[in-house]
C-alpha positions in Angstrom: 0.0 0.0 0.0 1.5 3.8 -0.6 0.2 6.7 1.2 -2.1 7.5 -1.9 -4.2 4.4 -1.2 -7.6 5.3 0.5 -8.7 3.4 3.9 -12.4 3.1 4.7 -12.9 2.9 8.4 -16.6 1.6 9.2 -17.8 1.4 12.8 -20.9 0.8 14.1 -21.5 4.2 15.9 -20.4 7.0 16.0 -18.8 7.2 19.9 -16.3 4.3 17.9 -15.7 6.6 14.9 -14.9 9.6 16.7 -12.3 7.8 18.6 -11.0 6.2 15.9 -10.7 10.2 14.8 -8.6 11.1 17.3 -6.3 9.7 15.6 -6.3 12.0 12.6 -6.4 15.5 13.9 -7.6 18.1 11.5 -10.2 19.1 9.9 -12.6 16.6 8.7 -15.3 16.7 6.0 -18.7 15.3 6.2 -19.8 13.1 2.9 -23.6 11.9 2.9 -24.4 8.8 1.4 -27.7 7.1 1.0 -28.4 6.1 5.1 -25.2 7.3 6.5 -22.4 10.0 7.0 -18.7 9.5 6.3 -16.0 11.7 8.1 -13.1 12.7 5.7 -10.2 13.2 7.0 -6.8 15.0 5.1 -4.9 11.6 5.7 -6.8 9.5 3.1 -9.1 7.6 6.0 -12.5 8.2 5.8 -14.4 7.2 8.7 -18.1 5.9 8.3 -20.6 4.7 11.3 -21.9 2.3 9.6 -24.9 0.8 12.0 -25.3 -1.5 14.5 -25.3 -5.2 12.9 -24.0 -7.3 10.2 -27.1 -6.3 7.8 -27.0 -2.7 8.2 -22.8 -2.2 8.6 -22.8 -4.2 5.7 -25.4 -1.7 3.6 -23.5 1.3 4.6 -20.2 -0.1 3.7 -21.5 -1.3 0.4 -22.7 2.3 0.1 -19.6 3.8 0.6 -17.7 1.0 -1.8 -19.7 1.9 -5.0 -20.2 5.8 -4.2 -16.2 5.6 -4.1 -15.8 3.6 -6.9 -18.3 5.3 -9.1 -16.2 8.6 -8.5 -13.1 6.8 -9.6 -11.5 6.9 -6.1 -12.1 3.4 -4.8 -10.6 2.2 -1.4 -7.5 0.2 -1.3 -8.5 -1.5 2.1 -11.7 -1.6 4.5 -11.5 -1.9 8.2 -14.0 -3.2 10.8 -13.5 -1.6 14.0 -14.6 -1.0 17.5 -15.5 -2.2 20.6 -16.6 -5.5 21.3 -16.7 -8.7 24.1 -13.5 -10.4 24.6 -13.0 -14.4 25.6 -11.3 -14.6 29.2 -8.7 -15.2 29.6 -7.0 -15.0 26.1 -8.6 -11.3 25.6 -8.9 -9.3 28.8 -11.2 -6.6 29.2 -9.5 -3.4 27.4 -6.9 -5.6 25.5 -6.7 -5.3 21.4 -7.6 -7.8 18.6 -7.0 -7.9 15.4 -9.0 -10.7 13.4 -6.9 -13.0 11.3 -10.4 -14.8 10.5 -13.9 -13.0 9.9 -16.2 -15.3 11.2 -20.6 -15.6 11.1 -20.9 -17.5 14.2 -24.6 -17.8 13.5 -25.0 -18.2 10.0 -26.8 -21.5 9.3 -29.4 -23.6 11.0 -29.8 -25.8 14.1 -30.7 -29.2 13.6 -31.1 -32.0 16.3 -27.3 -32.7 16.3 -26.5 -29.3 16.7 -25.7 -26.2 14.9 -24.9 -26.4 11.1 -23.3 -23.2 9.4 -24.7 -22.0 6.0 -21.6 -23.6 4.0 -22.5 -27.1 5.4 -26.1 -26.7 3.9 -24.8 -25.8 0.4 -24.4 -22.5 0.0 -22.7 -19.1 1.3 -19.5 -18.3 3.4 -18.9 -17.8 6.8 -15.3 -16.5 7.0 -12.9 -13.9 5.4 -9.6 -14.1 5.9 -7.9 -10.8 6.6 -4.5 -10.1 4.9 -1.7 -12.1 6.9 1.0 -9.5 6.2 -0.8 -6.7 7.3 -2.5 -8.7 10.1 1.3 -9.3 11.4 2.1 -5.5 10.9 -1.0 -4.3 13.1 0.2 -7.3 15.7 3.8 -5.8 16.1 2.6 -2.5 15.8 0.1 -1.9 18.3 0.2 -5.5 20.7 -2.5 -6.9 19.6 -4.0 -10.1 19.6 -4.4 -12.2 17.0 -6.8 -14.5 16.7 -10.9 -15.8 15.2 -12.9 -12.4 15.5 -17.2 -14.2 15.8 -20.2 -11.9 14.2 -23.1 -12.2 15.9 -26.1 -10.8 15.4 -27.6 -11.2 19.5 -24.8 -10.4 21.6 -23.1 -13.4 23.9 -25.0 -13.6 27.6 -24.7 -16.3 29.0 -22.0 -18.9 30.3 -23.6 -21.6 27.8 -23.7 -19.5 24.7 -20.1 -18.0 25.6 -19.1 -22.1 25.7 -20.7 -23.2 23.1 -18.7 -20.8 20.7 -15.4 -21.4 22.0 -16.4 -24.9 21.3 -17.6 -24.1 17.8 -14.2 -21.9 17.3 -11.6 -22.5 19.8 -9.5 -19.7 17.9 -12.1 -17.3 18.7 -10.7 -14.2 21.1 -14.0 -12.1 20.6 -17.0 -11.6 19.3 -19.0 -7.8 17.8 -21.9 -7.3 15.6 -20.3 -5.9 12.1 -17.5 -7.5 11.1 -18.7 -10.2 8.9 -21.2 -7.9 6.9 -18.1 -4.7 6.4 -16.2 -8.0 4.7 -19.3 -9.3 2.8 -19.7 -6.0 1.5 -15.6 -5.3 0.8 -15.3 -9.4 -1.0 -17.9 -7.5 -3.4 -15.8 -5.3 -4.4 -12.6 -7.1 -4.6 -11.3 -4.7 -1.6 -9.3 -6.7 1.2 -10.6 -6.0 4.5 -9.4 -6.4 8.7 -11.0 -6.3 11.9 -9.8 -4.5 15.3 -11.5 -4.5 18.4 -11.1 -3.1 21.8 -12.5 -5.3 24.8 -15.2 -3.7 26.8 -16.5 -6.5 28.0 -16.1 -10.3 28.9 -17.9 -12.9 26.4 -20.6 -14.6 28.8 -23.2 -13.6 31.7 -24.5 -10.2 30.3 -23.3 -7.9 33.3 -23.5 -3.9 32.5 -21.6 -3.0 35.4 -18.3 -5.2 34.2 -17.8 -3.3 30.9 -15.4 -0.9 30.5 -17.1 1.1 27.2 -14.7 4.2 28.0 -11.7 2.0 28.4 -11.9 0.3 25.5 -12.9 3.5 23.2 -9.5 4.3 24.7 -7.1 2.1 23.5 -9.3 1.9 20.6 -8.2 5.8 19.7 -4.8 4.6 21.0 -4.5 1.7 18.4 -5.4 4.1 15.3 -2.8 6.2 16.6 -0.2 3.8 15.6 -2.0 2.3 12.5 -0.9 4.5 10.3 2.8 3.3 9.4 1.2 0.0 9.0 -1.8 1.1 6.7 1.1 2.9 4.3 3.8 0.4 4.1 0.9 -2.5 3.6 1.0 -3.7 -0.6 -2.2 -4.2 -1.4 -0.7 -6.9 -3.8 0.0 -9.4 -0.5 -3.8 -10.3 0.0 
């Protein structure tokens, strides 16, 4: 990737997006697109809150995508982030990770024997694979962990459903709401795509007192910060 290379940033709301933000300090420009606002900023990042959930983070990213490419200024790279649960103990409440798998942990059907995803019926995908080189880079760069980032569309609360998807995807280190819909939409355009999240929260007994929202929006803002060696130095021609 070269500095001329333009990053889409989608998060889900826009307390993510403006940390991600502090990052790139400046002015920034508001673009409207059909549902949702991007901020442009003078580094080349433009940062979109995309919606809560894999079907509408998915529909504002794909907005963004084809706007972009139908001006003739398509994006060299997409990015996923925010805030999200984290599986103790691998991925401690306010700890980073950085997918090195996309992954719809309910995508497919139940059946007597257990849950079946959507590619075991036939049809669809349930992972994208994030660029290993630039996955490594954002590892070294900013401590991360690397490691199964899970999409699901009701959030994780309760000891059995936490156990039940570590046993589904023992690489899993946490689970948010976007991901997998951002990288449906970016495979659609041929655009290679990563995931970052900040741990607010353990994966398992929903308790509101235990998260750490402003923790994580932290070192959220504090990951970006160091991003953007990686995001230049990154060819696009390793995915």
């Amino acid at each position: 990737m070269n500095a001329r290379t333009r990053v889409l940033v989608a998060t889900a709301v826009p307390a993510e997006r403006d940390a991600v933000a502090r990052a790139f300090p400046g002015p920034a420009d508001e673009v409207r697109l059909p549902g949702a606002t991007l901020l442009r900023t003078d580094g080349g990042h433009d940062l979109l809150a995309a919606g809560v959930g894999p079907a509408l983070a998915a529909a504002s990213t794909a907005a963004a995508l084809t706007a972009a490419a139908l001006a003739g200024t398509p994006y060299g790279l997409v990015v996923s982030a925010g805030i999200g649960g984290g599986f103790q103990p691998e991925a401690p409440v306010g700890s980073l990770v950085v997918a090195d798998a996309i992954t719809a942990a309910d995508l497919g059907a139940e059946t007597p024997d257990g849950f079946l995803p959507v590619t075991d019926l036939g049809f669809g995908t349930v992972t994208h694979l994030p660029p290993s080189s630039l996955v490594r880079g954002v590892v070294k760069a900013t401590g991360a962990r690397s490691g199964t980032v899970l999409t699901v569309s009701t959030v994780t609360g309760t000891a059995t459903r936490a156990a039940a998807l570590r046993t589904r995807h023992p690489g899993a280190l946490a689970e948010g709401m976007e991901g997998f819909g951002v990288a449906e939409a970016a495979a659609a355009h041929g655009v290679p795509v990563l995931e970052i999240r900040a741990v607010s929260n353990p994966v398992g007994p929903r308790d509101r007192a235990a998260w750490r929202i402003g923790e994580a929006l932290a070192a959220l803002a504090g990951a970006f910060g160091k991003l953007a060696p990686v995001l230049e130095s990154w060819n696009t021609h390793d995915h």
